[in-house]
Residue, then its C-alpha position, 0 to 999 in steps of 0.5 A: x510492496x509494504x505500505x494497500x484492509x478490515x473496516x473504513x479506517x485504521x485497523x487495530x493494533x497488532x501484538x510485537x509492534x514497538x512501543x511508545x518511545x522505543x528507538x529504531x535503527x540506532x536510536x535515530x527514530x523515536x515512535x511517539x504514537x501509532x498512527x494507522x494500520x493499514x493492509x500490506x498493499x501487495x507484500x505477499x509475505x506481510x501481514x500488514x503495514x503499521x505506521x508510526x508518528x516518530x521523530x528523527x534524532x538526528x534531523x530533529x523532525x516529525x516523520x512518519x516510520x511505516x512497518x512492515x512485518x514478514x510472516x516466515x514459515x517455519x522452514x524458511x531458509x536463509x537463502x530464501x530470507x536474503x531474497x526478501x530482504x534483497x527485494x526490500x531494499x529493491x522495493x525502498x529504492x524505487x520509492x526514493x525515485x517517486x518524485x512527485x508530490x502526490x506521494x509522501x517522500x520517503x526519506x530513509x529504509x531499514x530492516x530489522x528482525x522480521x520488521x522491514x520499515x520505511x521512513x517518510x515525510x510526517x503525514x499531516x492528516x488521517x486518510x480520507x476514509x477516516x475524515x469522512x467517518x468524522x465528518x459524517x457527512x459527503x466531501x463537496x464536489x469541488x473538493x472530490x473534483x481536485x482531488x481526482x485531477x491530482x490523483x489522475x496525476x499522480x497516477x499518469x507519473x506512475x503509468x509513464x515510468x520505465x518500467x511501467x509502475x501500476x500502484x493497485x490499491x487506490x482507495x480512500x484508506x490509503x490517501x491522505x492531504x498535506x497542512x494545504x489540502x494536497x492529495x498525499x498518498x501512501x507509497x507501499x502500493x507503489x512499490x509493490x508495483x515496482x518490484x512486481x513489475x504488475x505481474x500476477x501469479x507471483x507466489x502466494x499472490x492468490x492469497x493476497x488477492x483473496x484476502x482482499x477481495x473478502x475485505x468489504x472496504x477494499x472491494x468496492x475499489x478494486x476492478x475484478x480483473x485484479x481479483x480474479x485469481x483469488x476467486x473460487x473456480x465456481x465464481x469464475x464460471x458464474x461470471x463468465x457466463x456473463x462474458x465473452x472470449x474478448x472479456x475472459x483474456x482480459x480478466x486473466x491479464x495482468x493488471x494494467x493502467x486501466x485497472x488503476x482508474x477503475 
């Protein structure tokens, strides 16, 4: 789904997102500033997830509101835009369900006009990407270590759901720490997982894939099984040459567990 890629940190902002102290969803949400913009993570209609620091009006608390736009082709029905938002609501329900503490918690859903948004948990910290560009220097061995076993963590919860969920974006950019140093990851990933239910060839997810396979932050995460499809015929063969008929099933399989700890 929604949350997922063009540098080592956030992107750049996107035109049409809200402005600084606008309200969202009956004015319960006010956004305070932008906080990242990150890849779509699998949303084959996004063009990109924009998260927000905000405030809930009602709760009286720092949240974080993620955005995602719809990109709709002109003949887009209204069947079909019920269908979206149907897999949305699909997707956000099976986030609340994600009790772990690896994954930001999410709180509240809602749409808007062309805008699906997420509400969850403040993030406390910039995503590791961006922390290591700050600190300009490698993270200590004992830091990469504790944060691996709590990945590895998070990711067997995933993997040992009914349905099995594969989260499929698992990168620096979309992990972050809480106030104690703890591994917080960004949901949409998850979701997407979820609602896809880890099948490859649903529709437009050739243009996804070849998107990110062209993103040089997010290539060197993702194992090439999950980008085959979007690979030109040409490439394909090139790299089976170099393969078996074994290899060759799997690189036309469905991404799996395997392929989240790649």
């Amino acid at each position: 789904m929604v949350l997922a890629d063009a540098s080592p940190a956030c992107l750049q902002p996107i035109i049409n997102m809200p402005a600084i102290n606008k309200v969202l969803h009956q004015g319960r949400y006010q956004i305070i500033r932008e906080f990242c913009h990150q890849d779509a993570g699998g949303d084959v209609n996004s063009s990109g997830v924009i998260v927000y620091e905000a405030r809930d009006n009602v709760l009286g608390a720092k949240v974080a509101v993620q955005e995602n736009p719809v990109r709709w082709n002109k003949v887009a029905t209204a069947a079909q835009r019920e269908a979206q938002r149907l897999a949305f609501v699909g997707q956000a329900q099976a986030l609340t369900a994600l009790n772990h503490e690896a994954f930001l918690r999410v709180r509240d859903y809602f749409s808007d006009i062309d805008r699906q948004y997420l509400v969850t948990e403040a993030i406390e910290s910039e995503d590791l990407a961006r922390l290591l560009e700050k600190n300009k220097r490698p993270f200590s061995l004992s830091e990469v270590g504790a944060w691996t076993d709590q990945l590895l963590d998070a990711l067997n919860f995933l993997h040992t759901r009914a349905p099995v969920i594969i989260y499929r974006d698992l990168k620096p950019q979309n992990v972050t720490l809480s106030a104690a140093g703890r591994v917080k990851l960004f949901p949409y990933s998850a979701a997407a997982g979820a609602s896809a239910g880890a099948l490859k060839n649903q529709p437009g997810d050739e243009r996804r894939i070849a998107a990110a396979a062209e993103n040089p932050a997010a290539l060197p995460y993702l194992p090439l099984e999950q980008i085959w499809d979007g690979l030109d015929p040409a490439s394909q063969k090139v790299i089976l040459n170099s393969y078996d008929e074994k290899s060759e099933r799997v690189l036309e399989s469905p991404p799996d567990a395997r392929s989240d700890i790649y």
